[in-house]
VEXKOL-185115 format. One record per residue (C-alpha): residue number from 1; residue in one letter; x, y, z. Coordinates in pm, 1 decimal, padded with zeros to 6 digits. Example, Ala and Ser with C-alpha at 12.3 -4.5 7.8 and 13.67 -1.06 7.14 Angstrom:
% residues 2
SITE    i  aa         X         Y         Z
SITE    1   A   01230.0  -00450.0   00780.0
SITE    2   S   01367.0  -00106.0   00714.0
END
This chain:
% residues 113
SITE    i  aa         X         Y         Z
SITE    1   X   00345.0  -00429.9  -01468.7
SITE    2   X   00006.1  -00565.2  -01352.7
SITE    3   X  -00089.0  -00651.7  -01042.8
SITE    4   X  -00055.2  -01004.2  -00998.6
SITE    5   X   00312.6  -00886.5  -01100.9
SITE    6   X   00349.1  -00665.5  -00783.8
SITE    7   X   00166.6  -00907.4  -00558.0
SITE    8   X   00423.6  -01169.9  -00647.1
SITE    9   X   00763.1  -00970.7  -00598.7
SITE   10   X   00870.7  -00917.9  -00239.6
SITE   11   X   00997.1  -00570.7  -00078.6
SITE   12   X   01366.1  -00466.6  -00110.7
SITE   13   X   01547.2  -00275.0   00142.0
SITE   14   X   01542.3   00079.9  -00019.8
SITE   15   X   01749.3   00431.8   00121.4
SITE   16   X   01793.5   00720.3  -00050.1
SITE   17   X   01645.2   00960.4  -00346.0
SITE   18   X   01778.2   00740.8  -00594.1
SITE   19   X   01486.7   00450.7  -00514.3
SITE   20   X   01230.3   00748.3  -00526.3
SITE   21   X   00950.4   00684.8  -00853.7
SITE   22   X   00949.2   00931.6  -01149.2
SITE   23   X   00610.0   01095.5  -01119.3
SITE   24   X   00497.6   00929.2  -01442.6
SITE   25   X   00643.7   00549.4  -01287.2
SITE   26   X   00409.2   00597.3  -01032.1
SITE   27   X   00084.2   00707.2  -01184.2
SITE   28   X   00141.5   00402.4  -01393.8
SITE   29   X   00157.0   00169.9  -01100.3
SITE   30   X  -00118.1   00325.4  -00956.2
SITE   31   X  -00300.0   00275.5  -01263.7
SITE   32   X  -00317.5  -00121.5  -01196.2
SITE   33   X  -00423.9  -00106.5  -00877.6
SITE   34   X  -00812.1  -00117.5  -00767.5
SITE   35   X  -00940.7   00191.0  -00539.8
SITE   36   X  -00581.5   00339.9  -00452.1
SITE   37   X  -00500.9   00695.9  -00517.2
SITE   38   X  -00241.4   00926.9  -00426.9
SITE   39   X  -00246.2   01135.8  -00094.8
SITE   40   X  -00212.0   01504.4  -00105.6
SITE   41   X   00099.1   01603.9  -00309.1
SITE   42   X   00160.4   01280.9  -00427.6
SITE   43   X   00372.3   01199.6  -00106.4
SITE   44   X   00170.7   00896.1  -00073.1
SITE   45   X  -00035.2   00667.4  -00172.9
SITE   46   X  -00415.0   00560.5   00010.2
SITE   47   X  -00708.7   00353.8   00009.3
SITE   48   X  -01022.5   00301.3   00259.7
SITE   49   X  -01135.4  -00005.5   00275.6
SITE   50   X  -01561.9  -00041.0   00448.4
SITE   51   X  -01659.1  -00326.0   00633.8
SITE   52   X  -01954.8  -00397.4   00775.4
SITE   53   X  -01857.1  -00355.8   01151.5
SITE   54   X  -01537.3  -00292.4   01399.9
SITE   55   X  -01430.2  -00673.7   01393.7
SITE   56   X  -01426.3  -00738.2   01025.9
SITE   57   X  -01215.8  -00354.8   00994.1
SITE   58   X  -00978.0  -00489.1   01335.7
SITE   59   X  -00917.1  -00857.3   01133.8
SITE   60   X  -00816.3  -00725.8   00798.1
SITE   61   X  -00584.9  -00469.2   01010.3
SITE   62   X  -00422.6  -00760.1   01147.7
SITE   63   X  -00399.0  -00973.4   00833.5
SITE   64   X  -00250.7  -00666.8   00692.1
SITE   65   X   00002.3  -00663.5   00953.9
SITE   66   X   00117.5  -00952.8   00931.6
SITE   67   X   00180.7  -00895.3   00543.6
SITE   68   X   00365.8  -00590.0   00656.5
SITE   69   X   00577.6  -00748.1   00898.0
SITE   70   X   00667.6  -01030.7   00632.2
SITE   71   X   00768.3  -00745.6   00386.9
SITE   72   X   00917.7  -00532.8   00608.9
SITE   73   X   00721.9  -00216.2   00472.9
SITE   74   X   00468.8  -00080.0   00689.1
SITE   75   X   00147.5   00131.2   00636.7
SITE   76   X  -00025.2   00379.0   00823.7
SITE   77   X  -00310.6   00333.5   00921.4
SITE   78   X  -00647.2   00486.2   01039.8
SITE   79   X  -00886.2   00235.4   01201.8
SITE   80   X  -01216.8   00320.1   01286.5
SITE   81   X  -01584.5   00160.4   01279.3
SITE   82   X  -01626.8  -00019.6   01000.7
SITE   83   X  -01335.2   00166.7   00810.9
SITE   84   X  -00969.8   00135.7   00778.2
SITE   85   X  -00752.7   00391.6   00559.2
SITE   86   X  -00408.5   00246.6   00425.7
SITE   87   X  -00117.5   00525.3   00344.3
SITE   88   X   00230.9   00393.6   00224.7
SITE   89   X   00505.4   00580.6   00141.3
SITE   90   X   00865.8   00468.7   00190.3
SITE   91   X   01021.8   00734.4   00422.7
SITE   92   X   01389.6   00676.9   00328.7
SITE   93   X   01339.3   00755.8  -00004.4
SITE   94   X   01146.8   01081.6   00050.8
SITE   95   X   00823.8   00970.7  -00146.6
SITE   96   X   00735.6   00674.5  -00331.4
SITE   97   X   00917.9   00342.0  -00416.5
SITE   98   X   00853.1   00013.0  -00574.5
SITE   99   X   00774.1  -00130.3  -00236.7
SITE  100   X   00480.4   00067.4  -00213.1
SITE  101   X   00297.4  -00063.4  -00485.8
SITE  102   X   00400.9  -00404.9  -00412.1
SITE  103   X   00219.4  -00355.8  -00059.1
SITE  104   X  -00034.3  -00217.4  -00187.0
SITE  105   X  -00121.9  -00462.6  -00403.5
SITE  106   X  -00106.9  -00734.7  -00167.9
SITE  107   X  -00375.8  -00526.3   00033.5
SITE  108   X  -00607.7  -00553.3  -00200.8
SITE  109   X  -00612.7  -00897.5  -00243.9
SITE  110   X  -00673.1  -00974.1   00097.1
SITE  111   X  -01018.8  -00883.4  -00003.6
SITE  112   X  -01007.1  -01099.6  -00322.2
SITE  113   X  -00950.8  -00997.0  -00674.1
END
């Protein structure tokens, strides 16, 4: 899967161990997407992204918000000058899911390509 494939699929409602990735699922997934890696014990995944000031990092927190309010998955998220780090996991799976990566995804390209 690539990921103009995740950014075009939409979250899923998701419970249980059962929608939790394989270890090996998710390193590929990670593998197509630009500057995210996976938080300590793999429990999630993470990306700063640097701006050039507090506004620019405050607007892409709120574009991202509205992407997670459309998808129904939200992030956590560390805003500070200039900076904003982006950790998804799904918490009723446990770990990882799909839905992550989609999100993830569509992160990145609110900065472009």
């Amino acid at each position: 899967m690539t990921a103009d494939e995740l950014r075009k699929r939409h979250c899923e409602p998701l419970k249980g161990k059962e929608n939790q990735l394989s270890a090996a699922r998710a390193q590929e997934l990670l593998s197509v997407l630009h500057g995210w890696e996976f938080g300590p014990g793999s429990a999630d995944i993470r990306r700063e992204f640097r701006f050039p000031d507090f506004l620019r990092a405050l607007a892409f927190v709120n574009a991202l918000g509205f992407i997670a309010e459309n998808e129904n998955h939200h992030p956590d998220l560390e805003l500070g000058w200039g900076r904003c780090l982006v950790r998804f996991s799904t918490h009723d799976v446990g770990g990882l899911s799909l839905n992550d990566f989609i999100c993830a995804a569509k992160t990145g390209a609110l900065l472009g390509p």
